[in-house]
MARLOSE-319856 format. One record per residue: residue number from 1; x, y negated, z of N, C-alpha, C in turn. Coordinates in Angstrom, 2 decimals. Last residue first. Layout:
<recs>
+-----+---------+---------+---------+---------+---------+---------+---------+---------+---------+
! num !      nX !      nY !      nZ !     caX !     caY !     caZ !      cX !      cY !      cZ !
+-----+---------+---------+---------+---------+---------+---------+---------+---------+---------+
! NUM !       X !       Y !       Z !       X !       Y !       Z !       X !       Y !       Z !
...
+-----+---------+---------+---------+---------+---------+---------+---------+---------+---------+
</recs>
This chain:
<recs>
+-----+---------+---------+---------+---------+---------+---------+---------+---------+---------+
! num !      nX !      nY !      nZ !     caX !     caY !     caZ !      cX !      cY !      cZ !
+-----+---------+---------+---------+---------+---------+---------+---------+---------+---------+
!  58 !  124.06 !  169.42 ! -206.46 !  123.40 !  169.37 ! -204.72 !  122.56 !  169.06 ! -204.80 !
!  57 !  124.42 !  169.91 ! -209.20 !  124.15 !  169.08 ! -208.63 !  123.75 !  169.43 ! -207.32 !
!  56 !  126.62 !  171.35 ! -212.15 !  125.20 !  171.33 ! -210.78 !  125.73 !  170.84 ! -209.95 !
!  55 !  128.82 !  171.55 ! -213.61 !  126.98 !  170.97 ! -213.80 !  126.35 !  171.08 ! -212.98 !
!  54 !  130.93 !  172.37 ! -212.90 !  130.17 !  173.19 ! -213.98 !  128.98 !  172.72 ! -214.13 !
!  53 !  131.65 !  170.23 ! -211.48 !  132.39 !  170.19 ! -212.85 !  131.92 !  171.53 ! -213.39 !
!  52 !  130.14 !  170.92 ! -208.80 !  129.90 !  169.63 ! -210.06 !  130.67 !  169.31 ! -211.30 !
!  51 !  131.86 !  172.64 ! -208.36 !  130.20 !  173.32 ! -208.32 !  130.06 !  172.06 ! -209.57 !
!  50 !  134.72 !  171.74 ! -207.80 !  134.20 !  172.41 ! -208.86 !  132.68 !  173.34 ! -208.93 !
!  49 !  133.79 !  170.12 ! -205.55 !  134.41 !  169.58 ! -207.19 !  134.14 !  170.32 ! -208.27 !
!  48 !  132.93 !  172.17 ! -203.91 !  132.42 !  171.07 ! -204.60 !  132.23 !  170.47 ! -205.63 !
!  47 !  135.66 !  173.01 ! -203.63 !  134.86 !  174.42 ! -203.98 !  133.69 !  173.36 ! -204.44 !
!  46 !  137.26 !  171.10 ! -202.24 !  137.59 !  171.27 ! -203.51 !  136.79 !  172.23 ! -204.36 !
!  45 !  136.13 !  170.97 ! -199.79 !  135.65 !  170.19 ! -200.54 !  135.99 !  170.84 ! -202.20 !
!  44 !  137.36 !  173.00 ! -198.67 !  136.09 !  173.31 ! -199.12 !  135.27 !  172.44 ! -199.67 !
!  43 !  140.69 !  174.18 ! -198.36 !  139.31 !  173.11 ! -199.04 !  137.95 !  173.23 ! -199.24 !
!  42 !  140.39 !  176.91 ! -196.87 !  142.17 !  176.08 ! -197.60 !  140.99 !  174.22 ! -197.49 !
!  41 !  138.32 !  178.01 ! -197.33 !  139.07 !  178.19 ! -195.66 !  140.00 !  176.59 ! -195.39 !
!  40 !  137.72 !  178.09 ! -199.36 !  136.65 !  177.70 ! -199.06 !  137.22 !  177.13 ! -197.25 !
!  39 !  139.50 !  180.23 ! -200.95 !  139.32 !  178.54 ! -201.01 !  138.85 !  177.51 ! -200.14 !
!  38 !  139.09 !  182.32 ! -199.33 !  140.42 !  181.67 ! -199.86 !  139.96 !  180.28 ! -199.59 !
!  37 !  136.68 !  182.78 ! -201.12 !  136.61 !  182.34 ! -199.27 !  137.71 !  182.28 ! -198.69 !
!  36 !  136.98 !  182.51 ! -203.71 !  136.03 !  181.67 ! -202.80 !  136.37 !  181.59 ! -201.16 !
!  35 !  138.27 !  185.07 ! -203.47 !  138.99 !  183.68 ! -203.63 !  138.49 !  182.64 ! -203.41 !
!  34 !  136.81 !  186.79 ! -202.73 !  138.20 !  186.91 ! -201.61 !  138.36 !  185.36 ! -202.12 !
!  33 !  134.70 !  186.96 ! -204.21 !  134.08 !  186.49 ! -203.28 !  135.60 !  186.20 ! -202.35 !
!  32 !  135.77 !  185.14 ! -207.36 !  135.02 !  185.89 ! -206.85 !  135.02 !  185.77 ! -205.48 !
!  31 !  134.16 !  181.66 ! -208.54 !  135.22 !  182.67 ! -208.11 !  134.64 !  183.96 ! -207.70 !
!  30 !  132.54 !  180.26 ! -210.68 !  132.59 !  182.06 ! -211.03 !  133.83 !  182.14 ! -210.34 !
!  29 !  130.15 !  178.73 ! -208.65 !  131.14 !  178.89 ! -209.22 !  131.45 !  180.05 ! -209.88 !
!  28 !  127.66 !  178.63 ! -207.89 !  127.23 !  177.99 ! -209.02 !  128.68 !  177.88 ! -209.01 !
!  27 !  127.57 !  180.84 ! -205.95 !  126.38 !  181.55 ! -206.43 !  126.88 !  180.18 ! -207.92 !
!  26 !  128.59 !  178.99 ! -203.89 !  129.55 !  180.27 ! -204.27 !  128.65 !  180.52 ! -205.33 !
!  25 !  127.10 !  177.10 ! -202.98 !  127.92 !  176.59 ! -203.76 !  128.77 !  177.61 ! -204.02 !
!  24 !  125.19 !  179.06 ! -201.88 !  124.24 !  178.33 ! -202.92 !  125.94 !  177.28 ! -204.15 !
!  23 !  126.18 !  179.48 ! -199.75 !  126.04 !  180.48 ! -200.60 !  125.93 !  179.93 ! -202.02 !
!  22 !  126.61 !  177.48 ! -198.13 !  127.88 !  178.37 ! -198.76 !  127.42 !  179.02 ! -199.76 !
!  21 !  123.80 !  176.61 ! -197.56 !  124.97 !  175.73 ! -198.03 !  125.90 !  176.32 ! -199.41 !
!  20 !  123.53 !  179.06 ! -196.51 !  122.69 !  178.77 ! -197.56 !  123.70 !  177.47 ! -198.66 !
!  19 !  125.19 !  178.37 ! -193.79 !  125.42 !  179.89 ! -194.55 !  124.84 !  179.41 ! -195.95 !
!  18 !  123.32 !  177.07 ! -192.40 !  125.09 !  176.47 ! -193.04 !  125.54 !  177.43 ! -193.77 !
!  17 !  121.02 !  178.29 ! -191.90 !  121.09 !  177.38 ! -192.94 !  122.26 !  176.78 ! -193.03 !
!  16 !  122.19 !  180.55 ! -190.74 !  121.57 !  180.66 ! -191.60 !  121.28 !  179.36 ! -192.86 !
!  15 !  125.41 !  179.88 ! -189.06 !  124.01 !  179.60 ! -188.78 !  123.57 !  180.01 ! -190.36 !
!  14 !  128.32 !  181.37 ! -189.00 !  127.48 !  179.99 ! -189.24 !  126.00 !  180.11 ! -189.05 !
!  13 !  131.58 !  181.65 ! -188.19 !  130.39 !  182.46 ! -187.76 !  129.29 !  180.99 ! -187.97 !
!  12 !  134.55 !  182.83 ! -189.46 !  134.14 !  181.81 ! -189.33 !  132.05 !  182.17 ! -188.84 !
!  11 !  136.06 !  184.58 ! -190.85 !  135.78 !  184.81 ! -189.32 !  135.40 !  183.41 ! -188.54 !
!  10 !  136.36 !  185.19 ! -193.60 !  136.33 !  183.82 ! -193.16 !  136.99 !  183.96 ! -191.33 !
!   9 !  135.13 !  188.05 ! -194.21 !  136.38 !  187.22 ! -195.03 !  136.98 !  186.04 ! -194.33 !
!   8 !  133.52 !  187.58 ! -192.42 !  134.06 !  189.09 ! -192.42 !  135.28 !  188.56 ! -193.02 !
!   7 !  131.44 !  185.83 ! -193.77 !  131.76 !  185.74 ! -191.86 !  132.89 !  186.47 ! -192.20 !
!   6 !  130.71 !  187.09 ! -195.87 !  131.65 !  185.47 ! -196.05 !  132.09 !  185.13 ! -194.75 !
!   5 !  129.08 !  189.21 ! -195.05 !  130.58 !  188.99 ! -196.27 !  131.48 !  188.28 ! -195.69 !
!   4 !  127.44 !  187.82 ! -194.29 !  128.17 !  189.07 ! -193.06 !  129.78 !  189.24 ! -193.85 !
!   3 !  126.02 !  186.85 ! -196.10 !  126.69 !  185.92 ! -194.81 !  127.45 !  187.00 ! -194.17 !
!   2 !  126.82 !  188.25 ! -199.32 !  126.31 !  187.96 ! -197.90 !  126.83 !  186.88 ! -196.57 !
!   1 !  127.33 !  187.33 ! -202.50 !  128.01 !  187.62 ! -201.26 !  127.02 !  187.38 ! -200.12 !
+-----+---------+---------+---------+---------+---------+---------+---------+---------+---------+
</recs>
């Protein structure tokens, strides 16, 4: 997903490196990109939980 994506879904507007953040914890879940950014709106801790309950580490 792009930052223009995840802006577009979100309407949330981030900087390149708060964007990398997002990306990098969308890129180590298998939602896709509406439910990630569902999620991500709702909890975005909870998008965390589950980066580290598939194994990766920040």
């Amino acid at each position: 997903m792009t930052q223009k994506e995840f802006e577009e879904r979100t309407e949330l507007k981030l900087t390149a490196d708060n964007y990398t953040e997002v990306e990098t914890c969308y890129m180590n879940t298998d939602l896709d990109k509406d439910a990630f950014c569902k999620l991500w709106m709702k909890n975005p801790a909870a998008l965390k939980e589950i980066e580290q309950k598939n194994g990766v580490s920040s």
